[in-house]
Structures are given as structure tokens and as C-alpha cells.
MMTF fields as JSON, N, C-alpha, C and O atoms, coordinates in Angstrom:
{
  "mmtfVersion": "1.0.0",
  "mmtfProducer": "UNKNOWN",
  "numBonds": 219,
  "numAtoms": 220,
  "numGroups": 55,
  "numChains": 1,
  "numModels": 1,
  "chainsPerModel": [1],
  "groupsPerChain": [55],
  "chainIdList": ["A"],
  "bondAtomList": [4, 2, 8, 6, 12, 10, 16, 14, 20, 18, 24, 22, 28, 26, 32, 30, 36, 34, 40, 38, 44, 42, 48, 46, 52, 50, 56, 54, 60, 58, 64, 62, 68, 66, 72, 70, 76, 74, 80, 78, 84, 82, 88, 86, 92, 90, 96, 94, 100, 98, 104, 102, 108, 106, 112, 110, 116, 114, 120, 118, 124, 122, 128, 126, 132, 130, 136, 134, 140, 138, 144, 142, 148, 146, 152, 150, 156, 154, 160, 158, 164, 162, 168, 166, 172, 170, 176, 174, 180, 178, 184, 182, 188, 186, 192, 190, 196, 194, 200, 198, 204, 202, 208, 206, 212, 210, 216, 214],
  "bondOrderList": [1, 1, 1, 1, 1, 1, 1, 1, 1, 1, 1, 1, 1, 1, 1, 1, 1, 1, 1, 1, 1, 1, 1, 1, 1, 1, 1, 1, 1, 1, 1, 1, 1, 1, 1, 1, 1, 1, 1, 1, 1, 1, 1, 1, 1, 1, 1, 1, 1, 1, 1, 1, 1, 1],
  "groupList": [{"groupName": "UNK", "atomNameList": ["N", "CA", "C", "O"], "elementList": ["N", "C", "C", "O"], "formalChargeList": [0, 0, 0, 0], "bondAtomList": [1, 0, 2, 1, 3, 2], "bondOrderList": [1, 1, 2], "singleLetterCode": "X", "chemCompType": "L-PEPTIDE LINKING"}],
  "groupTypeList": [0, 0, 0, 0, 0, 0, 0, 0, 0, 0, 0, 0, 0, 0, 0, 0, 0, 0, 0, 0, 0, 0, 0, 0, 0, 0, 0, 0, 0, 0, 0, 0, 0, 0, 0, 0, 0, 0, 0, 0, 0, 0, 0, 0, 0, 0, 0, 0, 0, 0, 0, 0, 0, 0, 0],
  "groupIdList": [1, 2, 3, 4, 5, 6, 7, 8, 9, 10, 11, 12, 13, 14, 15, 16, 17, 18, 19, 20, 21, 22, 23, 24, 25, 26, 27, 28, 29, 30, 31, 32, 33, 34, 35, 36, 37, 38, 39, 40, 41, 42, 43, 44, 45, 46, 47, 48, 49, 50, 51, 52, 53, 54, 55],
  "secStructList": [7, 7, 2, 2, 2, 2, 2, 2, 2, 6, 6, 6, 6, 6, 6, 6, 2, 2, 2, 2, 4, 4, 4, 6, 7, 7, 6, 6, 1, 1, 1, 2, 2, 2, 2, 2, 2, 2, 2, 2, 2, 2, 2, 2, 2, 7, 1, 7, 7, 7, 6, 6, 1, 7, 7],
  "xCoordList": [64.102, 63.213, 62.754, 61.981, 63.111, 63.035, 61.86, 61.116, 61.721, 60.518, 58.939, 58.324, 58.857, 57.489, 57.648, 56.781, 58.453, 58.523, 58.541, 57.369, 59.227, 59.037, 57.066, 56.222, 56.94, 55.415, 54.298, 53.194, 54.78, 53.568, 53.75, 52.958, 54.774, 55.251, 54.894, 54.727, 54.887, 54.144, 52.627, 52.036, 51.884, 50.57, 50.187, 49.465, 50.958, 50.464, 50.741, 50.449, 51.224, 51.289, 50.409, 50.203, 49.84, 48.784, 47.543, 46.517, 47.705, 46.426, 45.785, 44.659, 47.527, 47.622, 47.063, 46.001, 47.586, 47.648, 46.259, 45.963, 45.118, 43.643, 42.965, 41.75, 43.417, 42.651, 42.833, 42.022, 43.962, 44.336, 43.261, 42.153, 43.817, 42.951, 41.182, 40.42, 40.945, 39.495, 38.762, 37.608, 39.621, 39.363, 39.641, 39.502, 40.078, 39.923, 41.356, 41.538, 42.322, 43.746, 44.541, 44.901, 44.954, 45.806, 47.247, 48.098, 47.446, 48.872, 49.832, 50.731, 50.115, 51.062, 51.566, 52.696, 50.854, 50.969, 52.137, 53.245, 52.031, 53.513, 53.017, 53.688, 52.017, 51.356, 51.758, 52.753, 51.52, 51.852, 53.395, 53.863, 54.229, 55.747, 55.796, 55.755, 55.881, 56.536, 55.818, 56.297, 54.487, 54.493, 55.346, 55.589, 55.562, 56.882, 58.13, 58.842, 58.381, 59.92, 59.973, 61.02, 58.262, 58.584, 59.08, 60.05, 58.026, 58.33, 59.132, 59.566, 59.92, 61.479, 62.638, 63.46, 62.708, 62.885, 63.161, 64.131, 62.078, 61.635, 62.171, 62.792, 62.27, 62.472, 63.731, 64.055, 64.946, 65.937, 66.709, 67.921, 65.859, 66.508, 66.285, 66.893, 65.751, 65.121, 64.067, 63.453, 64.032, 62.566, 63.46, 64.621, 62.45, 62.839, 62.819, 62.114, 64.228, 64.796, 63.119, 62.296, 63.306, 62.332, 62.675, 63.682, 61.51, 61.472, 61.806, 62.312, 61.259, 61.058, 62.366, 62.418, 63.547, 64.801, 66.213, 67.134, 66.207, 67.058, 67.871, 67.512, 69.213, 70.402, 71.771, 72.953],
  "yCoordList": [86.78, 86.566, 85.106, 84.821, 84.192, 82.723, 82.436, 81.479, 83.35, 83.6, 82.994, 81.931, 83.971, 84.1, 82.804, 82.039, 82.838, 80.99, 80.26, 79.916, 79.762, 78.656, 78.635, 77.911, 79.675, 79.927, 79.491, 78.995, 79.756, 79.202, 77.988, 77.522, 77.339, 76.192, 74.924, 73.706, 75.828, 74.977, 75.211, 74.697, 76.137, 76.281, 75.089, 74.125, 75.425, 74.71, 73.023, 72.332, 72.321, 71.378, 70.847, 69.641, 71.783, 71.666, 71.743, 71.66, 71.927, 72.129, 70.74, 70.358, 70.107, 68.955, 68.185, 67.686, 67.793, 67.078, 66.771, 65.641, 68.145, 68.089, 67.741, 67.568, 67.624, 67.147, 65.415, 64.73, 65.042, 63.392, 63.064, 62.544, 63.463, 63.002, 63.147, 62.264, 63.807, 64.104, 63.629, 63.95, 62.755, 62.073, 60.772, 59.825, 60.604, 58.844, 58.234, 57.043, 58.967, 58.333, 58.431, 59.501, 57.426, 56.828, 57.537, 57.084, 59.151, 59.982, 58.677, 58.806, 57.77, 57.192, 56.536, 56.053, 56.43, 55.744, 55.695, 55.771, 55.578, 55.757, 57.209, 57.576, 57.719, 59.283, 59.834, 60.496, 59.953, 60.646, 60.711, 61.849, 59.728, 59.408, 60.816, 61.992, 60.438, 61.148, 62.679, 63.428, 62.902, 64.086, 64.9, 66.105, 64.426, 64.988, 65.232, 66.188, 63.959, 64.433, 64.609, 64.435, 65.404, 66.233, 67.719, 68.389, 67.983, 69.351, 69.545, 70.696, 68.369, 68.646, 68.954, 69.835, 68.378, 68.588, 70.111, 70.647, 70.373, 71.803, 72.604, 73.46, 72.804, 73.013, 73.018, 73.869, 71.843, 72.496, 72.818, 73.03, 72.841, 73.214, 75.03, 75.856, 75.194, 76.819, 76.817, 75.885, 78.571, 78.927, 78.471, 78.423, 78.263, 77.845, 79.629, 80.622, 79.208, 80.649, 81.083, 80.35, 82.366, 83.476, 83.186, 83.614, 82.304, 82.246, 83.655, 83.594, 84.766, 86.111, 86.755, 87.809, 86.274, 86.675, 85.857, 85.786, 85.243, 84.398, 84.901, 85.852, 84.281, 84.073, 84.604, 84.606],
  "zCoordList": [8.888, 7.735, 7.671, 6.756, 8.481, 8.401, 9.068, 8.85, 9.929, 11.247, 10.115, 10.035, 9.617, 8.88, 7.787, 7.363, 7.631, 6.441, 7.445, 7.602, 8.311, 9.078, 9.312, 8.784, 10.242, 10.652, 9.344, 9.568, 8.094, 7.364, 6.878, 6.059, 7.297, 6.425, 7.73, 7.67, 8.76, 10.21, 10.401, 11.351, 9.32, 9.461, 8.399, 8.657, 6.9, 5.922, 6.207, 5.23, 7.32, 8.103, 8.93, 9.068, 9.531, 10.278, 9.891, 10.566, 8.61, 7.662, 6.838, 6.517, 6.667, 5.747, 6.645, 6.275, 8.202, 8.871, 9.401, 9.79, 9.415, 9.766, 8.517, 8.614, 7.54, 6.412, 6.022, 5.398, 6.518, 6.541, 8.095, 7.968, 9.461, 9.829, 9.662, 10.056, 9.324, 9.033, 7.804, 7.519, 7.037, 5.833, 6.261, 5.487, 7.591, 7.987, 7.705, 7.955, 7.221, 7.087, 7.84, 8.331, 8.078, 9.299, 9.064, 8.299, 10.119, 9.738, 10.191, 9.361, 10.807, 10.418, 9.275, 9.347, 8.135, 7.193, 6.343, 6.874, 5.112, 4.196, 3.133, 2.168, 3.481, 2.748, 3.912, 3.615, 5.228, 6.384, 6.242, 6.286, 6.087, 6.568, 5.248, 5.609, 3.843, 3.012, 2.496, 1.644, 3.308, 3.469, 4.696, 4.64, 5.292, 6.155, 5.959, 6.268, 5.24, 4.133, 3.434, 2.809, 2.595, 1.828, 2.337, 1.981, 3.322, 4.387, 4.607, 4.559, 5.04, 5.884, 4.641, 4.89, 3.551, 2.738, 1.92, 1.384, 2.1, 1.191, 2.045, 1.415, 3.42, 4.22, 4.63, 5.459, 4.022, 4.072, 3.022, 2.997, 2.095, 0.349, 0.51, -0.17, 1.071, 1.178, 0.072, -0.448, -0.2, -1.47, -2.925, -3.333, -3.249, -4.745, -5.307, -5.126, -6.171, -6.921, -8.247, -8.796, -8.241, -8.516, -10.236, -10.802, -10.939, -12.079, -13.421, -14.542, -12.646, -13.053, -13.105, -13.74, -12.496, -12.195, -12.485, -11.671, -13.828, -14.311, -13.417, -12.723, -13.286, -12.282, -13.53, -13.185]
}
């Protein structure tokens, strides 16, 4: 089940990443650095729990 989250979470990356370069911003920057650790991040916190389904 990780298959299909990883895959969009590596599309929605590649999405970010053509819109910085194509707006002229330099992906190395300090917006490039901490959009990555935000990804990586989210990424290893897992999905955020289902508002609809108190715990």
C-alpha cells in the first residue's frame, strides 16, 4: 500500500520541482533545501490520521 503513496508523493515533487525551476528559482536555495524536508518529513511521519474518525 506504500507503493501508490510513495509514487504520488514522488510525482507531487516533480511537479514542485518544474514549477521552481520554471519560475527562475534557483532549486538549490533555502525554499528548495526546506521543501525537501518538508517531503522527507511528511514522508516519514506517514498520512495524517482521518479527521472523520476520532481515535
Amino acid at each position: 500500500m506504500s507503493a501508490p503513496r510513495q509514487d504520488r508523493d514522488d510525482r507531487f515533487r516533480t511537479v514542485c520541482w518544474r514549477e521552481m525551476l520554471q519560475s527562475g528559482t534557483d532549486p538549490s536555495d533555502s525554499t528548495g533545501l526546506a521543501l525537501e524536508q518538508l517531503i522527507d518529513l511528511q514522508r516519514a511521519a506517514g498520512p495524517a490520521p482521518d479527521p472523520r474518525r476520532p481515535q
